[in-house]
N, C-alpha and C positions, 0 to 999 in steps of 0.2 A: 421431659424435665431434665435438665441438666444440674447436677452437681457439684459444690464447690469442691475443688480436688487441693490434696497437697502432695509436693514430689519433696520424698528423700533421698538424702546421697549419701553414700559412706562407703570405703574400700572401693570405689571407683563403681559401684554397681548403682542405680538410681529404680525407684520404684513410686508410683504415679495413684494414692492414693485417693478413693471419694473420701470423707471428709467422715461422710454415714456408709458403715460398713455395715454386713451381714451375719452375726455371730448365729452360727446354725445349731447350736446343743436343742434349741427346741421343733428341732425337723428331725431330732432322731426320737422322739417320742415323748422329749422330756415331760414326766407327769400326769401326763393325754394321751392317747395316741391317736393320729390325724392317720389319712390315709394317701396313699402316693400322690393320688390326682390334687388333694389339698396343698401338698406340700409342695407343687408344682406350679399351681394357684399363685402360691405366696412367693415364689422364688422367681416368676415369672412379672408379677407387679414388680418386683424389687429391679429386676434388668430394666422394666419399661420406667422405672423412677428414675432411673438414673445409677443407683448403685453398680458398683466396679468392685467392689473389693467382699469376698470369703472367706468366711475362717470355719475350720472343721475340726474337726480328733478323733481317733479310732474310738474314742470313748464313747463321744454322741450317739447311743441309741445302740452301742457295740457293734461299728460299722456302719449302721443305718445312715444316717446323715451323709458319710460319704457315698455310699451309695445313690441317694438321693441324689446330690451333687452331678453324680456322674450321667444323669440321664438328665436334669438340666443344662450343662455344659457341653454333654455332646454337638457339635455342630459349629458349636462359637470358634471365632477366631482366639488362640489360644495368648494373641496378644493384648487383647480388648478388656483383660483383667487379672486382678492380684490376687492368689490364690494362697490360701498359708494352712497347713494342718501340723498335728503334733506326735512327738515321740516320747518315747518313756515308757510304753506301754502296749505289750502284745495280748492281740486277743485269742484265747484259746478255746476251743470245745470241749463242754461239759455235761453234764448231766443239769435237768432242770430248775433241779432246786439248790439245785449252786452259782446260780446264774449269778453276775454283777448286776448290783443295782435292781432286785426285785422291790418293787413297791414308787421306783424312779425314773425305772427307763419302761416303757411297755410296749408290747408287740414288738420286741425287739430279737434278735438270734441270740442262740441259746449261746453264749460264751462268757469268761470266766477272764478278768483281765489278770494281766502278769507283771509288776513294776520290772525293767531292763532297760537302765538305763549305761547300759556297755556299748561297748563299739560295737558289735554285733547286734546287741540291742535293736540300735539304732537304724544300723543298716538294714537290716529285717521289716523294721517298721515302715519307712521311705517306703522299702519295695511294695508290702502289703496294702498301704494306702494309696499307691500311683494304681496298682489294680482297680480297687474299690473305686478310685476314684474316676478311672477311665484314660488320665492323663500322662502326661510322657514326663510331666515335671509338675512342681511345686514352687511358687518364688520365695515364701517364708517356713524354715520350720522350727517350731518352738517344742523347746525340752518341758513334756507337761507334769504340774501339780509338782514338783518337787517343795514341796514347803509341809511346813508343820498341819494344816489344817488337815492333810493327803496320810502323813506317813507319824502322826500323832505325838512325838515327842520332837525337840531338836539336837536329839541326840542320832535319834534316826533320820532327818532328815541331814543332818549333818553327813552321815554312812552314806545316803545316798548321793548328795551335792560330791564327798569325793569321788565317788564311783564313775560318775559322769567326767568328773574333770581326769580323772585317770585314764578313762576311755573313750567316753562317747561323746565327748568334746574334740577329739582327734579325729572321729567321725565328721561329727558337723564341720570343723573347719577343712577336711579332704574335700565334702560334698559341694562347701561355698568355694574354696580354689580352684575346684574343676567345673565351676560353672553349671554343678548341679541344682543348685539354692541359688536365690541369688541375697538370702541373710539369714539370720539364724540368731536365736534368742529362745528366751521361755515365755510360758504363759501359767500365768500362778496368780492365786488370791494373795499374796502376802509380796510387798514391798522390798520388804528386809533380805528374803533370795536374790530378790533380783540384784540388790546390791552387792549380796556375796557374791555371785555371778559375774557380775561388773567388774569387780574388781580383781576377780582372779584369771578371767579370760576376757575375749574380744568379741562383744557381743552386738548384735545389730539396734537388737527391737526386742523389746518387750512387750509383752498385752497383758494388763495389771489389771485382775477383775475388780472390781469392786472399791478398793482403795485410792482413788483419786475422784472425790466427788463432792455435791454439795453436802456431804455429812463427812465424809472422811476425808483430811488434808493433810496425815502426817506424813507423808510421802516427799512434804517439802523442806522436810527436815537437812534431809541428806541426800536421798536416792535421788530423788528431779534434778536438784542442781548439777551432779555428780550425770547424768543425763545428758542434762545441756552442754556439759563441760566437752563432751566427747564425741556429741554430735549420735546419739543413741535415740533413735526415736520410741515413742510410746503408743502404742492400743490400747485405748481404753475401752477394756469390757463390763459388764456390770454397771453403766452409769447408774441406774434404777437402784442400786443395792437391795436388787433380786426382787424388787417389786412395787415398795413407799415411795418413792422417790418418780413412780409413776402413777398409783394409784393414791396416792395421799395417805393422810392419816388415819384410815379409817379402820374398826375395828377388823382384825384377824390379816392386814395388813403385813407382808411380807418381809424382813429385815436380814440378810445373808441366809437366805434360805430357810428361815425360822420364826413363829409371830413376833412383832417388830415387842420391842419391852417398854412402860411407857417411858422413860427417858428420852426412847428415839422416835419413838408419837407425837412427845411434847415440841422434841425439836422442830419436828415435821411442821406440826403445824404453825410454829412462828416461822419457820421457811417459805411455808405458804402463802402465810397473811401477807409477810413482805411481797412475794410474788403477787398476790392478786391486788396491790397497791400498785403495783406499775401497769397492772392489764398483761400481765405474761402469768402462762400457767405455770404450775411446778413442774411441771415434767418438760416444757420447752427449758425453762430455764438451765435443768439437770444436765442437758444432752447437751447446752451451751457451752455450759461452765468447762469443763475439761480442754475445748477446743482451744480455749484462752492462754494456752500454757504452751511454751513454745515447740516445746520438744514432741506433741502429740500431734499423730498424723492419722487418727481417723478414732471413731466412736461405732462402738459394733454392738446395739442393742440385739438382741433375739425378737423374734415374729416368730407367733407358733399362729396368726391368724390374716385374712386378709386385715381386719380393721387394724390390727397390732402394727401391720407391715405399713399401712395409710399413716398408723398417727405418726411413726417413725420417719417415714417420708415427709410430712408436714411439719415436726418440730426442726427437721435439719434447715429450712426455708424460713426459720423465723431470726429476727436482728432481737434481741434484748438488749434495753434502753441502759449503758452505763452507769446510769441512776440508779437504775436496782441492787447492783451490786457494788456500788457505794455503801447502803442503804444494810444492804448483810452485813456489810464490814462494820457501819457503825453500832449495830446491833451486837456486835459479837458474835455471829450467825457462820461468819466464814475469815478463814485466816488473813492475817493484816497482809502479808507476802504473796495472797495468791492474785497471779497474774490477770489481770481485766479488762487487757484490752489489747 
């Protein structure tokens, strides 16, 4: 199978995205835990689909995932794909019941994560993940979680946004000058960083979980267009919004990691009725909608199963009829400005 790809360019560097990327957080356990030969399974259908592009973090599985990674990728031509992990966040040894993310990551190494987001930080991190990871390089690294949902007030996420810009922003742009990276950005559930972001350094790409989707569109308020303006491409993670938006509306339904509330049930399910009126399911439609926008250069659902990695591969291969999303708009289902074609 071959997939639709998009190449972006900026500061003279260009990168050759599939369209349907790999967001790996559920190869480091998220939830479940699977075991290597599964998660080999699923990483191995994804190459033979077609998929070219991976995203990782020290965080997934506290190493795990990149680990994972590193005995997939052993072998490959190191040109054959886009590879992007994140910083912000060193992993440390601890004792058991200190571990990060008990009850979220499982079967995962006993470590205890560390926000550092300093120039050293930063550079520490690179190194410990090119390990894990097996590789001589990275083409994307994105500064992770710095947003309010991470560090709980915007007063501290504030502390920490200058921290980076004081320092480990002079990291990232040493690593993209010298042709360590070849772009560099964050990956955060929240919009409104990425803007502050934007606007006070030079940033490449960003991977916006959750926030640009058939339920959430306020992204086009400012930040998108402020995107296009600069030529800043987008990863969209989260298409599903962690679950409804694949699974439908149905009870105990999943909504930013939490039971969906019925506001966002109800919405679902006029989302869908419209969807099953043109013969497209909700979840083809989900993974659609984002790519319509110009500045986005791939959609990175997670596969924690072979079927998950199947229906992934087969929504990226479906055309939605412009009727349908006529059809939202006239409804008041989806914003009158979002892009459709």
């Amino acid at each position: 199978m071959t997939l639709s790809t998009r190449a972006w360019q900026r500061t003279g560097n260009t990168l050759t995205f599939t369209e349907l990327g790999f967001g790996t957080a559920p190869l480091g356990n998220l939830y479940r835990a699977i075991s290597d030969d599964e998660a080999q399974a699923i990483l191995d259908l994804a190459w033979s689909g077609g998929v070219r592009y991976y995203d990782t973090a020290p965080l997934y599985g506290l190493g795990l995932s990149e680990t994972r990674l590193n005995r997939f990728l052993r072998g490959k031509n190191r040109d054959d794909y886009v590879l992007s992990t994140k910083v912000g966040r060193l992993l440390r040894a601890c004792g058991a019941d200190d571990r990060t993310g008990i009850g979220k990551w499982f079967d995962v190494p006993t470590r205890q994560e560390v926000y550092d987001y300093s120039y050293d930080g930063i550079m520490r991190s690179l190194e410990f993940s090119l390990e894990r990871l097996g590789v001589d390089r990275v083409d994307i690294l994105y500064v992770h979680d710095i947003d309010i949902a991470n560090h709980g007030t915007k007063t501290q996420r504030d502390t920490h946004v200058n921290v980076l810009m004081d320092g480990g922003y002079n990291a990232l742009i040493e690593l993209r000058d010298q042709g360590v990276v070849e772009a560099i950005g964050a990956g955060v559930n929240e919009w409104e960083v990425c803007q502050i972001l934007a606007e006070r350094g030079d940033f490449d790409l960003f991977l916006l979980a959750g926030r640009y989707t058939l339920l959430e569109q306020e992204a086009l308020e400012s930040f998108l267009p402020l995107c296009e303006a600069r030529g800043i491409g987008i990863v969209i993670g989260g298409p599903y919004n962690s679950g409804i938006l694949a699974s439908g509306p149905r009870p105990g339904a999943f909504y930013n990691y939490d039971p969906a509330p019925e506001p966002i049930l109800e919405k679902v399910r006029q989302l869908e009725a419209v969807c099953q009126s043109h013969d497209v399911s909700l979840v083809e439609a989900a993974f659609q909608f984002p790519l319509m926008h110009p500045s986005v250069v791939a959609v990175i659902p997670g596969g924690q199963s072979m079927a998950q990695m199947q229906s992934n591969l087969g929504v990226a291969e479906v055309n939605v009829p412009a009727a349908l999303w006529a059809d939202l708009k006239k409804q008041g289902l989806m914003r009158e400005d979002a892009p459709t074609a």
